[in-house]
NUTINU-660474 format. One line per field, with one value per residue (C-alpha): residue number from 1; residue in three letters; y, z, x. Coordinates in pm, 1 decimal, decimal comma. Each point is the difference from the previous one (the first is absolute). Example, Ala and Ser with C-alpha at 12.3 -4.5 7.8 and 13.67 -1.06 7.14 Angstrom:
BEGIN
seq (1 2)
type (ALA SER)
c2 (-450,0 344,0)
c3 (780,0 -66,0)
c1 (1230,0 137,0)
! end
This chain:
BEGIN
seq (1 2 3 4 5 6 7 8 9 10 11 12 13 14 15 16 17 18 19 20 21 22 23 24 25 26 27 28 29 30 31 32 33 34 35 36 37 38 39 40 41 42 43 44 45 46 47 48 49 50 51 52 53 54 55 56 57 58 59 60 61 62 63 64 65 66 67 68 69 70 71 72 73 74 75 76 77 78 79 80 81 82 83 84 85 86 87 88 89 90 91 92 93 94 95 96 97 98 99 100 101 102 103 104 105 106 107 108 109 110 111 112 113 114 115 116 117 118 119 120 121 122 123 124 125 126 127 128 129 130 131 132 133 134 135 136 137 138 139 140 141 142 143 144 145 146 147 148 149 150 151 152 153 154 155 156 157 158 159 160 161 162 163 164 165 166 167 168 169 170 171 172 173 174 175 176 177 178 179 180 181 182 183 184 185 186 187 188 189 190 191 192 193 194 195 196 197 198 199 200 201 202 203 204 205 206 207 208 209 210 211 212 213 214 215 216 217 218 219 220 221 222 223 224 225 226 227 228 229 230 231 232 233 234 235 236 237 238 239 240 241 242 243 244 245 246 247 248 249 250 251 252 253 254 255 256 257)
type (UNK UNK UNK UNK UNK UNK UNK UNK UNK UNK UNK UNK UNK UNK UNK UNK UNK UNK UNK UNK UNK UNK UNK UNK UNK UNK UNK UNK UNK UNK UNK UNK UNK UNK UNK UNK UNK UNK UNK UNK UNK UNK UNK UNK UNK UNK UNK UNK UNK UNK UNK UNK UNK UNK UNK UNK UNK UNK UNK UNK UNK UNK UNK UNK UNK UNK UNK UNK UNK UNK UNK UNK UNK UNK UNK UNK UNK UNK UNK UNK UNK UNK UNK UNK UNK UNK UNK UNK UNK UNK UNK UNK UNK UNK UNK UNK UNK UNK UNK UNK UNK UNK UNK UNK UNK UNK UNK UNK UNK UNK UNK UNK UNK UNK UNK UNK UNK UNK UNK UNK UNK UNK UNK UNK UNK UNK UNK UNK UNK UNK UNK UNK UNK UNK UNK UNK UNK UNK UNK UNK UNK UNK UNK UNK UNK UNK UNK UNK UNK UNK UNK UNK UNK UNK UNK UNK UNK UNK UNK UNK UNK UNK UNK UNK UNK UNK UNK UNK UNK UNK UNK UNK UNK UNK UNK UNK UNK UNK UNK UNK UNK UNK UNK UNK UNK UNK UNK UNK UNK UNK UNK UNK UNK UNK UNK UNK UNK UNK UNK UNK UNK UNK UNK UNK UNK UNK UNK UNK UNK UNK UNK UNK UNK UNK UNK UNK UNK UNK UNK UNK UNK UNK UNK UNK UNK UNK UNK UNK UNK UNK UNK UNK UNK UNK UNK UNK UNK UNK UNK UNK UNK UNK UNK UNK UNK UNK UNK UNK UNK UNK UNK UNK UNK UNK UNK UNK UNK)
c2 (553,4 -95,9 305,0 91,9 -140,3 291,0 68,6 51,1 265,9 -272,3 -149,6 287,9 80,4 -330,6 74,2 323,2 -132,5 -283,9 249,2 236,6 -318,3 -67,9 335,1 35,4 -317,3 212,7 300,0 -233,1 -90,6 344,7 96,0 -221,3 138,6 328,2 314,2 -177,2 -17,6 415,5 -41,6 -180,8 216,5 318,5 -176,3 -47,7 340,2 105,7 -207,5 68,8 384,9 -46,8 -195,2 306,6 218,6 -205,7 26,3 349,1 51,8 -206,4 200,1 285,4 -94,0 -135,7 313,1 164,3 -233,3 95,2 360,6 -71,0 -180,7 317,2 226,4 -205,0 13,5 380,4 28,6 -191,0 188,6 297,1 -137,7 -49,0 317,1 158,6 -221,3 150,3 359,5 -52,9 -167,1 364,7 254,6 -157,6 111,9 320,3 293,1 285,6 73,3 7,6 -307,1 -104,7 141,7 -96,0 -403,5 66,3 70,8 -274,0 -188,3 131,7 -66,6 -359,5 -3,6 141,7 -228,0 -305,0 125,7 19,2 -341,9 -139,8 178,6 -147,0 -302,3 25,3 92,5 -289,0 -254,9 136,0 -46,8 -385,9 -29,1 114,7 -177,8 -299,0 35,8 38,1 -335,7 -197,7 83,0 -34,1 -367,0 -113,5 133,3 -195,0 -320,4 3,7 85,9 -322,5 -215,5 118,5 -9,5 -366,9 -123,3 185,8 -187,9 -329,9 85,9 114,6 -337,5 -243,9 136,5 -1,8 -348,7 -129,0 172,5 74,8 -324,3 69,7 339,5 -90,9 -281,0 285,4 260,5 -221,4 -137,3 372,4 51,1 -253,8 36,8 388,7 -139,5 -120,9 324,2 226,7 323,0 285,3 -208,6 -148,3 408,8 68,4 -241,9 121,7 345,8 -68,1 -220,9 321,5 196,6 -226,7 -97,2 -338,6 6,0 -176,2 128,9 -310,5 -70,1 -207,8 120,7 -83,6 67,8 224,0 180,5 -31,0 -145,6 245,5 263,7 134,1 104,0 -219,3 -115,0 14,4 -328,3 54,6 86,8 -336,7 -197,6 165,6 -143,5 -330,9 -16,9 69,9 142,7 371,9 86,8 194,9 308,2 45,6 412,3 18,9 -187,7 -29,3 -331,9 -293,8 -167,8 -406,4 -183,6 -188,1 -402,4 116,6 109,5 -289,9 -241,5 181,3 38,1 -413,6 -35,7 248,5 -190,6 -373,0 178,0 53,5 -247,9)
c3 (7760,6 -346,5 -240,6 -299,0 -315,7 -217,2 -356,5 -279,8 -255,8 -233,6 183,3 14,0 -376,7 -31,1 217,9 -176,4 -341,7 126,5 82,6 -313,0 -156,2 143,9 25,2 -398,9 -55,4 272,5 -222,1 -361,5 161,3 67,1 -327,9 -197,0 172,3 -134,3 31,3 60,8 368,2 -69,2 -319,9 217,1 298,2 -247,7 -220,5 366,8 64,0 -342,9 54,6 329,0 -146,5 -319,0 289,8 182,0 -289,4 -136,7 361,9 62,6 -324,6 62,8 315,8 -188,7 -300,1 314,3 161,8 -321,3 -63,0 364,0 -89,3 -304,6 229,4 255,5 -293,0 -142,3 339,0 -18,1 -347,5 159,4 268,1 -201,9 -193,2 296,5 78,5 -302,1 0,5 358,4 -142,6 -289,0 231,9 173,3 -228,7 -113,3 346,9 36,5 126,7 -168,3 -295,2 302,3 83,3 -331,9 -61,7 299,6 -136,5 -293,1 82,2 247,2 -326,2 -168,0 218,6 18,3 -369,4 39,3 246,3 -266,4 -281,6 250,3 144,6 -374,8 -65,2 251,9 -80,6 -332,8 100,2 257,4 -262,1 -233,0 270,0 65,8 -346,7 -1,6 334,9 -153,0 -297,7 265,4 188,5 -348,1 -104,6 370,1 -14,5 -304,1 93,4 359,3 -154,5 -236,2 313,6 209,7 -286,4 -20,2 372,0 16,3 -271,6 174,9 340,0 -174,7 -148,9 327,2 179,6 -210,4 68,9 325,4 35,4 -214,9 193,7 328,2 145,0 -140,0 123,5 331,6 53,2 -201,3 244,0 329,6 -173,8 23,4 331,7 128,2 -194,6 63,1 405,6 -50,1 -159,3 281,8 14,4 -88,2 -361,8 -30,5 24,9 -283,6 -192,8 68,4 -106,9 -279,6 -155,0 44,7 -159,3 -285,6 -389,9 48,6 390,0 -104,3 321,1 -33,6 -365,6 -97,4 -260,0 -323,0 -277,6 250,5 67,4 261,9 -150,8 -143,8 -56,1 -222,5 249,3 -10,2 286,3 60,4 8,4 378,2 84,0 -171,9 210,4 290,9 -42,5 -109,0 289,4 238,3 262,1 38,2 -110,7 -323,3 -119,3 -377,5 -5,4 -326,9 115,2 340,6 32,1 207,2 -274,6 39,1 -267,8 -200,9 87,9 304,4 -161,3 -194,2 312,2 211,3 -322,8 -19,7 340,8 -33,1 -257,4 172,2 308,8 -261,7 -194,7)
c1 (1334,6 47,9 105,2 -275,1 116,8 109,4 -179,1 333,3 -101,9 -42,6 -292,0 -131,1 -14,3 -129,7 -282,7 -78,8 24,8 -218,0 -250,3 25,6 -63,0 -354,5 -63,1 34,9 -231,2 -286,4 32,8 -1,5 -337,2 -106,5 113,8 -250,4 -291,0 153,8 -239,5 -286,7 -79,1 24,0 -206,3 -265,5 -32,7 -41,6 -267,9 -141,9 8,2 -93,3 -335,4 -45,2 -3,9 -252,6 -230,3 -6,7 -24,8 -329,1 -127,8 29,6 -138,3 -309,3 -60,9 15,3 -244,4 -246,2 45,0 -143,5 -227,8 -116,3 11,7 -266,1 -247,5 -17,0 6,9 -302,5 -154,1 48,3 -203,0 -280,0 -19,0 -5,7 -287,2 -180,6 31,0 -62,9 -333,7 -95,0 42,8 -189,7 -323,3 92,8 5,9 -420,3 -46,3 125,3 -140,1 193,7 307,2 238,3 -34,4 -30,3 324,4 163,5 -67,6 73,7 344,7 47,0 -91,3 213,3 319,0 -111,0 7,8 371,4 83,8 -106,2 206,7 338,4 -106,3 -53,0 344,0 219,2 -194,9 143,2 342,2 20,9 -91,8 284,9 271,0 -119,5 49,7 321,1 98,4 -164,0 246,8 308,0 -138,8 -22,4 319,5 185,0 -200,1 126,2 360,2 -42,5 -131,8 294,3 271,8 -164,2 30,5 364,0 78,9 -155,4 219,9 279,0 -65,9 -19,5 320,2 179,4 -197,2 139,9 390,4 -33,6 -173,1 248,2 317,4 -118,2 118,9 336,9 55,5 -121,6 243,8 292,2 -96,3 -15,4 364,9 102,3 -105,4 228,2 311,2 -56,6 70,1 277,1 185,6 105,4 -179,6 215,0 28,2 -358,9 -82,1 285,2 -163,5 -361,4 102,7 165,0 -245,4 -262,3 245,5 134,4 -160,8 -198,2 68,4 355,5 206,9 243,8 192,4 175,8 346,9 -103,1 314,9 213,5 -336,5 -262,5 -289,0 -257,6 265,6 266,7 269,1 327,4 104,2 362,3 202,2 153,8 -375,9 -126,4 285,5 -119,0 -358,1 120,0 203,4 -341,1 149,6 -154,6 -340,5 44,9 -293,3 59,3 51,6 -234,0 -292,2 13,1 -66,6 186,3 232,4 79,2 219,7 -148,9 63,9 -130,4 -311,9 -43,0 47,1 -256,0 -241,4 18,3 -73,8 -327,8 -70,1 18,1 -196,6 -324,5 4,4)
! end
């Protein structure tokens, strides 16, 4: 049975430069669309909302408007009655009776001026909810125009970089299998951890790159010498030298061309 070829260290920071190298060109991608795909889904929201708003309000001022027609109904019947108790009271017999229409009269004539008063009332709140619908109409015909140029925006990044971070991100997949698992999940942890997702630096002047911390010499020879897997104490990120970096990044560079 032939023995399993053994990965040296330096393969192995190779292979996770490699992949901190695509990984960086995913999230240069992700970085143009920015805020956007957020900015989009709360104009969605925020239209979605003022839709609601005008339609709950337009229930409302039809509920009203409903209200008026009964209450109009009410005064009619009223006058009906009031008519009946008039064609009475020619035909009555004696002053109690008299008096006893007179009053139902009366109370129909009562009834009229709280029907005519609610009337009233009712036809002041639809103009204020009216006022409320206007204004939340205007404000949602300004947010659609805004979310539609948003869309376009957001539509014509990822048409014009989807293909690339697709091919990036299936690139990542399969350099990410070839890094063993107890590193790939170093890596993955960093990067969530770490500014700009950079979990694996290269030393820039004595420091690792993106920081101010010198590195001491014997530590520099260490990582030149790639024979241990080095965490910068600052940072916390995997440290390579730098010809090494610059090697890998020209090979990146070859693959996408």
């Amino acid at each position: 049975m032939a023995k399993k070829k053994e990965i040296s260290v330096e393969q192995k920071l190779r292979a996770l430069y490699d992949l901190q190298l695509i990984d960086s060109r995913i999230d240069d991608i992700r970085n143009v669309r920015g805020e956007l795909p957020l900015e989009v889904e709360d104009l969605e929201d925020e239209v979605a909302g003022l839709n609601t708003r005008v339609a709950n309000l337009e229930q409302d001022v039809a509920n009203l408007e409903t209200d008026i027609n009964n209450k109009k109904l009410a005064i009619e019947e009223s006058n009906a009655l009031m008519k009946k108790y008039d064609e009475q009271q020619q035909k009555v017999r004696n002053n109690r009776e008299f008096d006893s229409l007179s009053k139902e009269v009366e109370f129909q004539e009562l009834e009229i001026q709280l029907a005519e008063k609610r009337i009233n009332e009712y036809k002041a709140k639809i103009a204020q909810k009216m006022e409320v619908v206007d204004a939340t109409k205007e404000k949602l015909a300004k947010q659609e125009k805004h979310l539609s140029h948003k869309k376009a925006e957001l539509d014509a990044i990822l048409k014009e970089t989807e293909k690339d971070e697709k091919l990036l991100s299936e690139k990542s997949e399969e350099f990410s299998k070839a890094i063993e698992g107890h590193l790939f999940s170093a890596y993955s942890r960093i990067r969530t951890k770490v500014k700009n997702g950079l979990a694996v630096v290269a030393i820039e002047r004595g420091a690792s790159g993106g920081s101010y911390f010198t590195i001491p010499p014997q530590v520099q020879l260490e990582i030149a010498n790639r024979k241990k897997i080095t965490i910068d104490e600052h940072s916390g990120r995997i440290l390579v030298d730098a010809a090494l970096a610059e090697e890998e990044k020209a090979k990146i560079d070859k693959l996408f061309s």
